[in-house]
C-alpha positions as CSV (number, residue, x, y, z in Angstrom):
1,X,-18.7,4.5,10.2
2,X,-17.3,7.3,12.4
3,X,-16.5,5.2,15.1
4,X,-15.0,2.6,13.3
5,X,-12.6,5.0,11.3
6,X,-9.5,5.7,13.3
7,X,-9.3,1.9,13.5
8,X,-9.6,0.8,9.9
9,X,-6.9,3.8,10.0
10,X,-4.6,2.0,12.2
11,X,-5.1,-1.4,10.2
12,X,-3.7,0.0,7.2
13,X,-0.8,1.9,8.7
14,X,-0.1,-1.4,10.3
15,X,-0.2,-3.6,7.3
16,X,2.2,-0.5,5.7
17,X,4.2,-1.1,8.3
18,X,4.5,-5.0,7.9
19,X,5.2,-5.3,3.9
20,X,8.0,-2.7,4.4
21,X,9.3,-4.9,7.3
22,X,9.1,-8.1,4.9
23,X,11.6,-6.0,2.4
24,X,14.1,-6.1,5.0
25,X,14.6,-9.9,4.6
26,X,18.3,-9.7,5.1
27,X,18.2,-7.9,8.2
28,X,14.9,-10.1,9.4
29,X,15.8,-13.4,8.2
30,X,13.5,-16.1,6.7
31,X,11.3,-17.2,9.8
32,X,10.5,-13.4,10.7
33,X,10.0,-12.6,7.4
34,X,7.5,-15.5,7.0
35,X,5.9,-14.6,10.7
36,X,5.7,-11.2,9.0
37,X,3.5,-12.4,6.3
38,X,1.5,-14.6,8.4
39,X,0.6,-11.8,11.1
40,X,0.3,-10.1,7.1
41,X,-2.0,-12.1,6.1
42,X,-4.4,-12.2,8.8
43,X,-4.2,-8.6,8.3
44,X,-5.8,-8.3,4.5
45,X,-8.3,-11.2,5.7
46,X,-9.2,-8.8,8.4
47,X,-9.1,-5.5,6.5
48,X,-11.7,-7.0,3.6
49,X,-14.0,-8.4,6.3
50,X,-14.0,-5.0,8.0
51,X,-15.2,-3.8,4.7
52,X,-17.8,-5.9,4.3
53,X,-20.3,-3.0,3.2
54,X,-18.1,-1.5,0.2
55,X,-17.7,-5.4,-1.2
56,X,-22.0,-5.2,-0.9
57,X,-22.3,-2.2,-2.7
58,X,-20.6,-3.2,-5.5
59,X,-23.7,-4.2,-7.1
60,X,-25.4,-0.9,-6.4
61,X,-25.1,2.3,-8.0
62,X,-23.3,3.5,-10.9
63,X,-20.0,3.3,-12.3
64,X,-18.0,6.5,-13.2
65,X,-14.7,7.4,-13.6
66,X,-13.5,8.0,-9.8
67,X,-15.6,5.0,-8.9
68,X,-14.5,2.9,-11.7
69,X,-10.6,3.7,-10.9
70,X,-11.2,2.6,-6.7
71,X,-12.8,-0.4,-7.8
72,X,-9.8,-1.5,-10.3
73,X,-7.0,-0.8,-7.2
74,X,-8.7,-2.7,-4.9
75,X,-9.1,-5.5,-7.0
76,X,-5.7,-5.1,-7.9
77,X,-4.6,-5.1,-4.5
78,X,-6.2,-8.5,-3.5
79,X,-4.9,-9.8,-6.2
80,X,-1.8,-8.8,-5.5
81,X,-2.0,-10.1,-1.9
82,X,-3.3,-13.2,-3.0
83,X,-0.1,-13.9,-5.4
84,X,2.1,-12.4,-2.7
85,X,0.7,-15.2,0.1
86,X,0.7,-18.0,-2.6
87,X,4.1,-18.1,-3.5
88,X,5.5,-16.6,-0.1
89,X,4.0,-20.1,1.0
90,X,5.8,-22.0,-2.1
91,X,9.2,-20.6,-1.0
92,X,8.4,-21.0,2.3
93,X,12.0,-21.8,4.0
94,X,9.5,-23.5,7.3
95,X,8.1,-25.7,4.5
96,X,11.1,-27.2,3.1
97,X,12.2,-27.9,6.4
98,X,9.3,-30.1,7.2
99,X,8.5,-31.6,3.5
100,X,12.2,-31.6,2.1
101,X,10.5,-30.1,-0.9
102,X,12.5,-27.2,-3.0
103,X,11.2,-25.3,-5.4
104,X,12.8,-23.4,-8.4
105,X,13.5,-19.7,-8.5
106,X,10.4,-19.0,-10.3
107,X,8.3,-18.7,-6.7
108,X,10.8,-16.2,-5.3
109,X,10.4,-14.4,-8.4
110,X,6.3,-14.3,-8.6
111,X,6.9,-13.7,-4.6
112,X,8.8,-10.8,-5.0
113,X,6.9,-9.1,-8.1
114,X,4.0,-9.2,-6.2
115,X,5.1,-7.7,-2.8
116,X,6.1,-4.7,-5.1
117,X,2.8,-4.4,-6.4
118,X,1.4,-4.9,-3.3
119,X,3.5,-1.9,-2.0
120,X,2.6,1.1,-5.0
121,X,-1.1,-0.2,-4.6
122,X,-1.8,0.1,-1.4
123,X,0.1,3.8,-1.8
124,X,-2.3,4.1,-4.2
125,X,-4.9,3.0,-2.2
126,X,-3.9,5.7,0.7
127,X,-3.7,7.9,-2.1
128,X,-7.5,7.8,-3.1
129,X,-8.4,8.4,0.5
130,X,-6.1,11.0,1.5
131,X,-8.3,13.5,2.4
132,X,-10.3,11.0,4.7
133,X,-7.1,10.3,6.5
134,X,-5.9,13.8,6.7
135,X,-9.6,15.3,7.9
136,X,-9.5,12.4,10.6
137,X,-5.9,13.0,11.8
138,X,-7.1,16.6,12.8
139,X,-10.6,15.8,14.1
140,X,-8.5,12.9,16.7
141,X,-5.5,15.5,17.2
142,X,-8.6,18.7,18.0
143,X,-6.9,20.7,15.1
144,X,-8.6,23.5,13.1
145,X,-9.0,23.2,9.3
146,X,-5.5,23.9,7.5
147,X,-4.7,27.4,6.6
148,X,-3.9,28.9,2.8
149,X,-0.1,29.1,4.0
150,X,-0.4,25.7,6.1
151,X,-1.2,24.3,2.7
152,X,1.3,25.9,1.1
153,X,3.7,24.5,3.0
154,X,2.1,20.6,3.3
155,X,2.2,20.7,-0.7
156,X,5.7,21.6,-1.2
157,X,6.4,18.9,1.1
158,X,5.0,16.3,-0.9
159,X,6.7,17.6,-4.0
160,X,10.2,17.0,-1.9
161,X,8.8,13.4,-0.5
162,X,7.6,12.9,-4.5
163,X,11.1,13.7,-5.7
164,X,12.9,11.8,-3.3
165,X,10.7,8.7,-4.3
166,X,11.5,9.3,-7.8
167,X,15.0,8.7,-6.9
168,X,13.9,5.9,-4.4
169,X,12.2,3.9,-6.9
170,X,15.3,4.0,-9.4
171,X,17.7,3.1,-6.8
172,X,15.5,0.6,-5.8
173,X,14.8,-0.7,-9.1
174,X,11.5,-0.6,-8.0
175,X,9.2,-1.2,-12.1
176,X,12.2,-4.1,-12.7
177,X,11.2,-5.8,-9.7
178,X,7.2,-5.3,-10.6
179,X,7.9,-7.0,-13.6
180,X,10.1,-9.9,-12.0
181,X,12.8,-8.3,-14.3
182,X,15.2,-7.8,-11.6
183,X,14.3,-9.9,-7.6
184,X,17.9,-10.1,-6.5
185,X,20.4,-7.4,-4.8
186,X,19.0,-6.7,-1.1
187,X,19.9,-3.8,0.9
188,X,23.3,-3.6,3.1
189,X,22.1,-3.1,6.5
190,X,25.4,-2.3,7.5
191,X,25.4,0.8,5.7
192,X,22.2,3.0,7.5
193,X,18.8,1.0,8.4
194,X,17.0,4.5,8.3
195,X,17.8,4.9,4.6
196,X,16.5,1.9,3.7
197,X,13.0,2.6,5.4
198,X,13.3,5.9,4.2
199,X,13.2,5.0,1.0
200,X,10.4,2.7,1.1
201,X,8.7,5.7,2.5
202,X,9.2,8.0,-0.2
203,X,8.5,5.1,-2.4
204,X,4.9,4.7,-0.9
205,X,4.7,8.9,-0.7
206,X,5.1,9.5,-4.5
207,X,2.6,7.0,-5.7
208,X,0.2,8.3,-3.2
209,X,0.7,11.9,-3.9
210,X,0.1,10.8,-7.8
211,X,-3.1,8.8,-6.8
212,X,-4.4,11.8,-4.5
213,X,-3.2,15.4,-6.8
214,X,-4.9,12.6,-10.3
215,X,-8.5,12.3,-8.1
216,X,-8.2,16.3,-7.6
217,X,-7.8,17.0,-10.9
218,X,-10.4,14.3,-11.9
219,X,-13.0,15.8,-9.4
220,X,-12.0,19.7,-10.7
221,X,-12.8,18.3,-14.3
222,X,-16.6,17.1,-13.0
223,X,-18.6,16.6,-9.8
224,X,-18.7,13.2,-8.5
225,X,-21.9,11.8,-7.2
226,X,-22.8,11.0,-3.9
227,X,-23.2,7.1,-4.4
228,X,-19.8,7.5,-5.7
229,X,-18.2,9.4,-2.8
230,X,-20.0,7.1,-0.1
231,X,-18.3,4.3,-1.7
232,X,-14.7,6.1,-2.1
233,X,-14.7,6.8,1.7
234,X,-16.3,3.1,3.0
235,X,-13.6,1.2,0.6
């Protein structure tokens, strides 16, 4: 498990990294975007077959709340990638090319919707497994357990990346896109290609700091079990 960490690490930066590329479609155009989600794709199928063991202990143990919750994302999350692929491949711009078949706007809708879900869950995902990723950044790094102040400091930073997030995911009109209220009006590029990233970044930083501060508070409330932490940190 040790050994096999920093990778699994590196997976799910780099599938961040991809869907955030994806929203850049207007900068990107439609056959990176699509070479995007391919390279995408193979990345999930990947990612669930590295985690073989969690999907095998699903039938093991108990379920309580922290459990439960991990559970739910995850299946969330595959759903999401699954409706994400499906209709990415039904708007395909490659496949119209080669079958002269075109499909209404309902596809780019679905497509859209579920790229956005795809985005808060796996922040919520990261979320849930914060304090994995942050004990593991300083065991590679060789740095000594965080300080009072240190802490200090790293919380009021994610209360400024949470803010800015807020804002982010208004500007964005990040829920009326989860909802396939609202799939049009892309970014201008022309303006600042940091901002745009940047706010995807704060996007994905707020609804990780509300998926990692709600497990504290859930684990201050009771003491999780062992089964359940086991399975939290192989998921």
């Amino acid at each position: 498990m040790r050994r096999r960490l920093p990778g699994k690490l590196a997976l799910d930066g780099v599938m961040l990294a991809l869907i955030m590329a994806d929203f850049a479609f207007t900068l990107t155009g439609s056959t990176v975007h699509e070479l995007l989600g391919l390279g995408l794709l193979g990345l999930v199928v990947l990612h669930g077959g590295w985690n073989g063991s969690w999907f095998a202990g699903l039938r093991k143990g108990r379920y309580r709340g922290t459990r439960i919750a991990t559970v739910v994302i995850n299946g969330l999350l595959l759903i999401a990638a699954v409706l994400m692929m499906v209709s990415g491949v039904v708007n395909s711009e490659l496949l119209f090319r080669m079958t002269g078949v075109e499909f209404d706007l309902m596809p780019r809708a679905l497509h859209n919707a579920s790229a956005h879900w795809f985005l808060v869950l796996i922040a919520i995902h990261l979320g849930l497994h914060w304090k994995l990723v942050m004990n593991e950044a300083q065991r590679l790094c060789g740095l000594p357990a965080f300080s009072q102040q240190q802490r200090r400091v790293l919380s009021a930073l994610a209360i400024l990346v949470s803010l800015f997030g807020v804002y982010a995911s208004l500007d964005r009109s990040l829920y009326a896109r989860m909802i396939a209220y609202y799939s049009f009006g892309d970014w201008d590029f022309a303006g600042s290609l940091a901002g745009f990233f940047m706010q995807y970044l704060a996007i994905v930083g707020l609804h990780a700091c509300i998926a990692h501060y709600a497990l504290r508070l859930g684990k201050s409330s009771r003491t999780p079990s062992v089964i359940t932490e086991s399975l939290i940190e192989r998921g």
